[in-house]
MARLO-800380 format. One line per field, with one value per residue (C-alpha): residue number from 0; z, y, x; residue in three letters. Coordinates in steps of 0.02 Angstrom, whole numbers. Each point is the difference from the previous one (the first is absolute). Layout:
resi: (NUM, ...)
pz: (Z, ...)
py: (Y, ...)
px: (X, ...)
resn: (ALA, ...)
% end
This chain:
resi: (0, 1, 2, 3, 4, 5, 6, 7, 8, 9, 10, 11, 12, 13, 14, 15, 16, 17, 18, 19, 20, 21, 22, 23, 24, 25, 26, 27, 28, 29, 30, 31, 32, 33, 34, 35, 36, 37, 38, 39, 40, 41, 42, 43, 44, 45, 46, 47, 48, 49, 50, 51, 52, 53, 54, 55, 56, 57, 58, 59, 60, 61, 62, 63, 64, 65, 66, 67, 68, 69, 70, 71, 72, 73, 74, 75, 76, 77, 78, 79, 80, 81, 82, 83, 84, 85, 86, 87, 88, 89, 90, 91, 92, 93, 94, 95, 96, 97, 98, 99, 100, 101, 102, 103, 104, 105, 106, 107, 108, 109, 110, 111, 112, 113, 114, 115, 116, 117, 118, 119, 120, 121, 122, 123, 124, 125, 126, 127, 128, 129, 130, 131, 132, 133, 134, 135, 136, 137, 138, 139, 140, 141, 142, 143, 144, 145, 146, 147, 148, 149, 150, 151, 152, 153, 154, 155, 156, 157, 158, 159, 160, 161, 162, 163, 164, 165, 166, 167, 168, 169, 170, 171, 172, 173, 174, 175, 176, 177, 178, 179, 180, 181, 182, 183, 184, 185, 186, 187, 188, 189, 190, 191, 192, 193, 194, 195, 196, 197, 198, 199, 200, 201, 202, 203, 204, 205, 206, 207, 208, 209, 210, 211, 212, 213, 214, 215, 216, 217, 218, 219, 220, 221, 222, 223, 224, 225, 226, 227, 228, 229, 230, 231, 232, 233, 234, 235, 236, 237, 238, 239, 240, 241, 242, 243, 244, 245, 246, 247, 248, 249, 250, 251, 252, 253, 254, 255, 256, 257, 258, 259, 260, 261, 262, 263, 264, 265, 266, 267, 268, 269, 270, 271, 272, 273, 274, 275, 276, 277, 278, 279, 280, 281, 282, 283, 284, 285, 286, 287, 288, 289, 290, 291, 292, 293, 294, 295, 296, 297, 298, 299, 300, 301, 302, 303, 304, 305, 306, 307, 308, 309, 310, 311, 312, 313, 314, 315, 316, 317, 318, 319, 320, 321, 322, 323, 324, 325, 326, 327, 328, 329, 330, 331, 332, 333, 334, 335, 336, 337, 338, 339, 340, 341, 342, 343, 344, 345, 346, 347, 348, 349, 350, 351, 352, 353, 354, 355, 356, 357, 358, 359, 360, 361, 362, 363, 364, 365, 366, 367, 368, 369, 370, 371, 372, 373, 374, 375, 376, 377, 378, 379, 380, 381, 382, 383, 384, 385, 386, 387, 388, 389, 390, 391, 392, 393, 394, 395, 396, 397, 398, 399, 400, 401, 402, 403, 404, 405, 406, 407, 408, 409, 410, 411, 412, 413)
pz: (1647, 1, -170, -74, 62, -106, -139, 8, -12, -166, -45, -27, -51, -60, -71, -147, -33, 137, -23, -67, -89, 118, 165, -46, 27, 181, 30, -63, 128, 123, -40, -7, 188, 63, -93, 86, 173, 85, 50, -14, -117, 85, -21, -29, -138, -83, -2, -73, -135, -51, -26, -89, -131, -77, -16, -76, -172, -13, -159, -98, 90, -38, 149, -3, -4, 167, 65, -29, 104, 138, 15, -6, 144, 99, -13, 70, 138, 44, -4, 99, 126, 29, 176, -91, -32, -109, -111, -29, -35, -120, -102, -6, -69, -124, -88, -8, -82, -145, -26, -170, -55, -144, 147, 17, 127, 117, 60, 78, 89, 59, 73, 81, 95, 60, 83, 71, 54, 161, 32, -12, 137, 114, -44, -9, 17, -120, -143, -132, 32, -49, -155, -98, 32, -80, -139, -29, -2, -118, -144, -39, 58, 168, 61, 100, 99, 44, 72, 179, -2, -110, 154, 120, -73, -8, 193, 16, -85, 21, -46, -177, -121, -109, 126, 4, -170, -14, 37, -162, -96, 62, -2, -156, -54, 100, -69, 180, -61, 182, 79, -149, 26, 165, -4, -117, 74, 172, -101, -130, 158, 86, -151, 1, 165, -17, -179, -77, -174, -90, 140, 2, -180, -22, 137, -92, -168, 97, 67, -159, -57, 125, 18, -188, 50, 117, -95, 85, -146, 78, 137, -132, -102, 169, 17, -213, 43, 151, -130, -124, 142, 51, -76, -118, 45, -28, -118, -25, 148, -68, 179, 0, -202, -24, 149, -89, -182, 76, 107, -138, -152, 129, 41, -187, -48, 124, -25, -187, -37, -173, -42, 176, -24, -167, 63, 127, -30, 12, 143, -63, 106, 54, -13, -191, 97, 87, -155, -79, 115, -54, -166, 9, 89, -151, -128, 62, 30, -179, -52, 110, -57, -175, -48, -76, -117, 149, 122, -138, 72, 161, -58, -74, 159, 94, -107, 0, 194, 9, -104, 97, 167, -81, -47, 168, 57, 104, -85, 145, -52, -188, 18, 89, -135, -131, 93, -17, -186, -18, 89, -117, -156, 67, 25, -162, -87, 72, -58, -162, -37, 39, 136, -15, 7, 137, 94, -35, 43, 175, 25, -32, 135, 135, -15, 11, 139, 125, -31, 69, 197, 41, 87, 172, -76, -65, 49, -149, -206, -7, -87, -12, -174, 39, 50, -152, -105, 98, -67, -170, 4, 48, -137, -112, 59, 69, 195, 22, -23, 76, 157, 9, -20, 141, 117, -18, 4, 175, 65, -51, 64, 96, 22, -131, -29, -200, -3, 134, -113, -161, 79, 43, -181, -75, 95, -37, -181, -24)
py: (760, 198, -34, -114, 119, 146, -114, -41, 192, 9, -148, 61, -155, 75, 178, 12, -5, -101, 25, 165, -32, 154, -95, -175, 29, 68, -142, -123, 62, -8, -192, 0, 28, -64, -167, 39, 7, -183, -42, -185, -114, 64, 102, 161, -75, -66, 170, 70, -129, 27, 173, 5, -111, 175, 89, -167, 51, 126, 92, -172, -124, 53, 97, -148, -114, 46, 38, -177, -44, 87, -39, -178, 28, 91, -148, -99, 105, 5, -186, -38, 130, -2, 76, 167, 95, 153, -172, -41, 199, 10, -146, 44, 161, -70, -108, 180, 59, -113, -41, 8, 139, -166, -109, 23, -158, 128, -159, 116, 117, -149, -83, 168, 22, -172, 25, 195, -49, -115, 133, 141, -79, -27, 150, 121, 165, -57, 140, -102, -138, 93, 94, -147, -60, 131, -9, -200, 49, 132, -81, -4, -192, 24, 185, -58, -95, 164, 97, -50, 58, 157, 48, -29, 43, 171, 4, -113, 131, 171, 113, -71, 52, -172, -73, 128, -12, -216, -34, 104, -128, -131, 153, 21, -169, -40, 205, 59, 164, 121, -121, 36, 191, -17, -110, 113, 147, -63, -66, 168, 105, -108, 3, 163, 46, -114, 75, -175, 61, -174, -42, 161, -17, -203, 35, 152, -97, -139, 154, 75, -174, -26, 185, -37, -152, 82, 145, 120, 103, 121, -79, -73, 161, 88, -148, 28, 170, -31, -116, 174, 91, -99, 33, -114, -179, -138, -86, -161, -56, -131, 8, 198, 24, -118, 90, 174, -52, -93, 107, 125, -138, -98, 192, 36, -181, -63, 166, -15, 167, -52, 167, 15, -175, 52, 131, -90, 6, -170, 35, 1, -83, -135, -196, -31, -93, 136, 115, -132, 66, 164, -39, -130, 136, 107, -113, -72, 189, 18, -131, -2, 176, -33, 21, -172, 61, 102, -137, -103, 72, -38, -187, 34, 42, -116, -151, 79, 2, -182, -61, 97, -66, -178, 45, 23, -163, 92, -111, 15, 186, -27, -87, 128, 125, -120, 2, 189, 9, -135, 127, 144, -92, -75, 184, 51, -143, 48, 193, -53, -105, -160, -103, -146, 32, 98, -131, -139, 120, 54, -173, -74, 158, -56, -185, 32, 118, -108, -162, 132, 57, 182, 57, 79, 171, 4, 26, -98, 92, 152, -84, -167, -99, -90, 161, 87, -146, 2, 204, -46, -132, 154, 110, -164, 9, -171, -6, -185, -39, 143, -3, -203, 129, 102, -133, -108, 181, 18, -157, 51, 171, 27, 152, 88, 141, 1, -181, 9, 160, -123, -145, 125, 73, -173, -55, 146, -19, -176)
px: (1300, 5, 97, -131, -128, 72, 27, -194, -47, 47, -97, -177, -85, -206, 97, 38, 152, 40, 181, 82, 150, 78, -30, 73, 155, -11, -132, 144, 143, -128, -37, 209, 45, -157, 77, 169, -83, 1, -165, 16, -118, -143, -175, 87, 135, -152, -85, 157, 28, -201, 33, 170, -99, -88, 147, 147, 38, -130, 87, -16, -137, -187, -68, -163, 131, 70, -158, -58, 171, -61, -164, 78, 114, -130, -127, 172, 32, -187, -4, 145, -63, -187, 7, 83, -158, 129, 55, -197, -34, 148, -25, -191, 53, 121, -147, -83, 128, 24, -175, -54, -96, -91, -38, -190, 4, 118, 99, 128, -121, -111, 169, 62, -155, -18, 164, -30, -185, 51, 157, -138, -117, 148, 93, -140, 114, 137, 11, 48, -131, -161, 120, 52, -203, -74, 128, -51, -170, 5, -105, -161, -19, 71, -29, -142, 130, 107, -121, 17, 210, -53, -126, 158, 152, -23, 3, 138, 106, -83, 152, 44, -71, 18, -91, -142, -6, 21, -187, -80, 79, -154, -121, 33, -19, -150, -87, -2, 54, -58, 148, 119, -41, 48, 153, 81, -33, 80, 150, 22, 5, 116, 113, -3, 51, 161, 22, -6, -54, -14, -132, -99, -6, -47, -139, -64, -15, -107, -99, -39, -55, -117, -90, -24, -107, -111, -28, 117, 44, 39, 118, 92, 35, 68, 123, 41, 9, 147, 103, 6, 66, 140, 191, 93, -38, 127, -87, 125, -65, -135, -103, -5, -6, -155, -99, 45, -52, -157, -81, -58, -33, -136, -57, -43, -48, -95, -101, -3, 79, 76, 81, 80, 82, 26, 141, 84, 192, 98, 139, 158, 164, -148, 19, -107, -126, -35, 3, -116, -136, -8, 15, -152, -85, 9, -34, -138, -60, 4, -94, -119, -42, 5, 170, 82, 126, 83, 4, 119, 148, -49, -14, 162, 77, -84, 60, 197, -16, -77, 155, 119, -75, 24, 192, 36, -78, -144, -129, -157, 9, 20, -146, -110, 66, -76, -154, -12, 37, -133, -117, 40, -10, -164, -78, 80, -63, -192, 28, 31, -133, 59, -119, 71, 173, -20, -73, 121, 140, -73, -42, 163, 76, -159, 88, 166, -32, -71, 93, 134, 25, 44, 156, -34, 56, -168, -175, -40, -23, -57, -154, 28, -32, -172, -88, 51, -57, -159, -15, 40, -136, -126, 61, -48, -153, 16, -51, -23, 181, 49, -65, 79, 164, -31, -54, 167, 109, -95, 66, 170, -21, -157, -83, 85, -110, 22, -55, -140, -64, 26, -98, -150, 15, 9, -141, -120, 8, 3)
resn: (UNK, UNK, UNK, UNK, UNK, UNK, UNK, UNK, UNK, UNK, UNK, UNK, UNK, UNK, UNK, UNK, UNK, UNK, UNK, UNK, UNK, UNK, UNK, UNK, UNK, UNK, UNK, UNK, UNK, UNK, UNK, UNK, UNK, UNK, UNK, UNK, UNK, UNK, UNK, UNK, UNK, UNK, UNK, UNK, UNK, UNK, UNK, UNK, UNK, UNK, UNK, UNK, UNK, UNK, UNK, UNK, UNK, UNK, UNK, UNK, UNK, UNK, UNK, UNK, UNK, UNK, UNK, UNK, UNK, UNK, UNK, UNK, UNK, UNK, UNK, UNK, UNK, UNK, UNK, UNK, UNK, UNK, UNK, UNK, UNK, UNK, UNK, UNK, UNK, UNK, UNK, UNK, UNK, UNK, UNK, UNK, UNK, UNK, UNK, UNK, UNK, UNK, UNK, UNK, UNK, UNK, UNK, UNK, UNK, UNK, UNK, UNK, UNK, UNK, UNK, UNK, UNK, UNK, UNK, UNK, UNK, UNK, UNK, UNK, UNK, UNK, UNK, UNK, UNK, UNK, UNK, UNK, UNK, UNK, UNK, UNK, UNK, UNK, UNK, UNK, UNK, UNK, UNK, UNK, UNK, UNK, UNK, UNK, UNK, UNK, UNK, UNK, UNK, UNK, UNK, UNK, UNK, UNK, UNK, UNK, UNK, UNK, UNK, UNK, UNK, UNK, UNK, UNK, UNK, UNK, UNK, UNK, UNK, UNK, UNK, UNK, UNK, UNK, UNK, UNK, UNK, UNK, UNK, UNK, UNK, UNK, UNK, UNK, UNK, UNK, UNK, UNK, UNK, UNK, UNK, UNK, UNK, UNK, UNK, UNK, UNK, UNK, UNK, UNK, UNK, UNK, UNK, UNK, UNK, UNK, UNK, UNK, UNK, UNK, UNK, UNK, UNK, UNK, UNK, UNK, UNK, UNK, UNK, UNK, UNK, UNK, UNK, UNK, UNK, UNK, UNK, UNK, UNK, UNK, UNK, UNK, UNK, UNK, UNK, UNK, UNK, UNK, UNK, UNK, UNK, UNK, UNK, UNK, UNK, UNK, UNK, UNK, UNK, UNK, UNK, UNK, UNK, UNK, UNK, UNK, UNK, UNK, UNK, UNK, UNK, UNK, UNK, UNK, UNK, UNK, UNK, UNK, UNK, UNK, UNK, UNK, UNK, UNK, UNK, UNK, UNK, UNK, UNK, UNK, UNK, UNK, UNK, UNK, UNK, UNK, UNK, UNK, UNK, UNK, UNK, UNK, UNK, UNK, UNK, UNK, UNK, UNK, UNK, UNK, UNK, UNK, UNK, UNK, UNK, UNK, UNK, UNK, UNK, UNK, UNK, UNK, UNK, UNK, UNK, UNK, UNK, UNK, UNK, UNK, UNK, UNK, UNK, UNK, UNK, UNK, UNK, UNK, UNK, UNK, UNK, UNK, UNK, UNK, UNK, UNK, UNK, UNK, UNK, UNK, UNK, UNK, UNK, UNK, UNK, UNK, UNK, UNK, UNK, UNK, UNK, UNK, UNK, UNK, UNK, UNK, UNK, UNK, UNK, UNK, UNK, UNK, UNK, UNK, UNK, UNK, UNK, UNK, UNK, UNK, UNK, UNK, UNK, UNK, UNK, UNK, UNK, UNK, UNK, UNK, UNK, UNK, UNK, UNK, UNK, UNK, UNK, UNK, UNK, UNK, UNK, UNK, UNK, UNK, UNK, UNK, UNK, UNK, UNK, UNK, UNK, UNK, UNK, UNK, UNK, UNK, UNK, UNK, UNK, UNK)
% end
C-alpha cells in the first residue's frame, strides 16, 4: 500500500495536468512491485488494480479513457466495500475528476456529494471530506450547499495552505468577498512560510480578485506590485503561470485602464492558454479605447492559439480561447461602428460561456461574457435589456462589482 500510495501522488485528479508525462514512469514501477507484493484478492489488491488503471498504456490509451477506467473500478471497490469510508472518499473524488466541464445538470458533483455528505457528519475531522465538498459544490447551482464545510475545513487543517485557501472557492461563488479576503490571506502566508510558491501565488490571484470586488484598489495593486518583485517564475507550470498573467490583466480591466492593459506583455515559455490571457487583455484594451485595426492581430493570435489548443486535443480550453476572441471582435465590432454585430458576437461568447463550468484554477473570467454584454448594451444606449444582462451575470457570479455597478447604471437611465 506504501507503493500504491506513491503511485497516487502523481495522480492529481482537479490539476491540471493531472499527469506529467515526467512522473509516469516512476508512478508505473511503483504500481509494478506494489503488483508483485501478495496481498491476496482483497481490499488492498483492489485499491492497487484501481490505480494501475491511470497509468496501463498511458503513451497510447487516451488519458479520459483511463480515467473513465478508474472511476469505474473505484465505484467497484466502493461498492463491494461500503464500510471503507477511504473507498467512498476516493470514488467520490474520481466522479470529480472526470466531470464534465458541459454538464450544467452536475450529475457527477451531485453524486460525489451524496456520498461525502453522510461520511462528513460521521467523520467530521477527516481532511479530505470537507475538500472534495467544496470542490462538488463549486457552481453556481450548488455553492449554497458548500458553505457549511468551507466554514470548517479551514480548522480541520490549519497548517496547509490548500486548505486555508479551499473555502474562497464557495465565497467566491456565493460574493462573500470579506471571507475570501481572509481565507487567502491565511493560506498566502502559510504558503509562504513553507516556500510553496504555486500556493502563495494561486491564493494571491483569488486575493487580487476579490479586493477588486470590494473596492480595494489599492490592496490589490500592493499584491500586483509583490508579483513585479519576484525573480523569474516558472511559467510552464499552468497553476503558477495563470496566477502570474492574471493578477495584473483583472488589475487593469476590472478598473478600466485601457492603455495599461493595452501594454501588458504575453509571457513567453507559458502554456498558450495562459498566453491567451494576456493577449485578450490587450486586445480588448485596444478596442475598448478606440483602437480596432490594432486589436486585429490580437484576434489573429488569439484564433492561432485556439487552433493550436484544439491540435493538441485540449478542447475545454480551445473553447474558452474562442470565447475571448469572440469578446475582442465584439468590442472591435462596437468601435467601428457596428451595433449589431457587436451584439450578436458578445452574445454568442455570454452563451457559450455559461453552458460551460470553470476549472478550480480559476476564480472565474476576468470579466465574464454576460457582464460585458450587459456594458455593451449601455454604450447602445439600451438599459432595458441590459440590465436583464446584469441580473442573470449576478446569478452566475454574484456580487461582482462591475455588474452590480452595471445593474445600478442600467437602472438609472432606463
Amino acid at each position: 500500500m506504501a507503493h500504491w500510495g506513491i503511485a497516487m501522488t502523481h495522480f492529481h485528479q482537479l490539476w491540471e495536468p493531472p499527469l506529467s508525462p515526467l512522473t509516469i514512469p516512476l508512478a508505473q514501477q511503483e504500481i509494478q512491485q506494489a503488483q508483485q507484493i501478495d496481498t491476496s484478492p482483497g481490499r488492498e489488491r483492489k485499491y492497487i488494480e484501481a490505480a494501475s488503471q491511470i497509468y496501463r498504456d498511458a503513451a497510447t490509451i487516451p488519458y479520459r479513457t483511463r480515467a473513465a477506467n478508474y472511476q469505474r473500478a473505484m465505484s467497484d471497490l466502493a461498492a463491494a466495500e461500503p464500510n471503507d469510508p477511504e473507498a467512498q472518499v476516493f470514488f467520490a473524488l474520481a466522479l470529480l475528476a472526470n466531470a464534465s466541464p458541459a454538464d450544467k445538470t452536475h450529475a457527477n458533483q451531485k453524486q460525489a456529494a451524496d456520498l461525502l455528505e453522510p461520511l462528513y457528519r460521521a467523520h467530521p475531522q477527516h481532511p479530505g471530506i470537507p475538500h472534495y465538498l467544496i470542490h462538488a459544490y463549486d457552481n453556481a447551482e450548488l455553492a449554497p450547499r458548500g458553505l457549511p464545510a468551507a466554514r470548517v475545513y479551514a480548522q480541520i487543517a490549519s497548517s496547509t495552505p490548500h486548505a486555508l485557501h479551499m473555502p474562497s472557492h464557495i465565497f467566491t461563488r456565493l460574493g462573500l468577498w470579506d471571507d475570501s479576503i481572509a481565507s487567502n490571506l491565511a493560506a498566502r502566508d502559510a504558503a509562504h512560510r513553507e516556500g510553496n510558491i504555486r500556493e502563495e501565488f494561486h491564493a494571491m490571484d483569488y486575493l487580487v480578485y476579490a479586493y477588486l470586488q470590494t473596492g480595494r484598489d489599492a490592496d490589490a495593486a500592493q499584491i500586483v506590485q509583490q508579483l513585479r518583485d519576484v525573480p523569474k517564475l516558472p511559467m510552464g507550470d499552468f497553476i503558477l503561470g495563470y496566477a502570474v498573467v492574471a493578477m495584473p490583466v483583472r488589475y487593469a480591466i476590472e478598473r478600466r485602464q485601457w492603455a495599461d492593459a493595452a501594454r501588458i506583455v504575453p509571457p513567453t515559455a507559458a502554456p498558450p492558454h495562459v498566453e491567451a490571457i494576456a493577449v485578450w487583455a490587450r486586445g480588448l484594451a485596444l478596442a475598448r479605447s478606440g483602437h480596432p485595426l490594432g486589436a486585429r492581430a490580437e484576434i489573429e493570435r488569439l484564433k492561432q492559439i485556439e487552433l493550436q489548443l484544439r491540435a493538441l486535443g485540449n478542447d475545454y480550453w480551445a473553447v474558452q480561447v474562442g470565447i475571448l476572441m469572440r469578446e475582442v471582435m465584439a468590442w472591435s465590432a462596437q468601435s467601428e461602428g457596428k451595433p449589431e454585430e457587436a451584439a450578436s458576437l458578445l452574445r454568442q461568447a455570454a452563451n457559450q460561456e455559461d453552458a460551460i463550468e470553470k476549472l478550480p484554477v480559476t476564480p472565474g473570467p476576468i470579466v465574464p461574457a454576460r457582464e460585458q454584454l450587459g456594458d455593451l448594451l449601455l454604450e447602445q444606449k439600451n438599459p432595458a435589456q441590459a440590465a436583464k444582462e446584469f441580473a442573470t451575470a449576478l446569478v452566475n457570479a454574484p456580487g461582482r462589482r462591475g455588474a452590480v455597478q452595471g445593474a445600478a447604471n442600467a437602472s438609472a437611465t432606463k
